[in-house]
C-alpha angles and dihedrals in degrees: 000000000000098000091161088052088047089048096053092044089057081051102056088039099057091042093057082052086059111041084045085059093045091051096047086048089059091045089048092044094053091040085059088051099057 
């Protein structure tokens, strides 16, 4: 079992989840601007 590979993959999972929501907070922020 590669329980360090599994681990990283949750990681960059979750990272992408958050940059994805970071992102959608900005669009949503200059949509509210125009």
């Amino acid at each position: 079992m590669e329980t360090g590979g599994c681990l990283s993959s949750v990681i960059i999972a979750n990272f992408q989840i958050h940059q994805m929501l970071k992102t959608k907070k900005i669009y949503i922020v200059l949509y509210q601007y125009q």
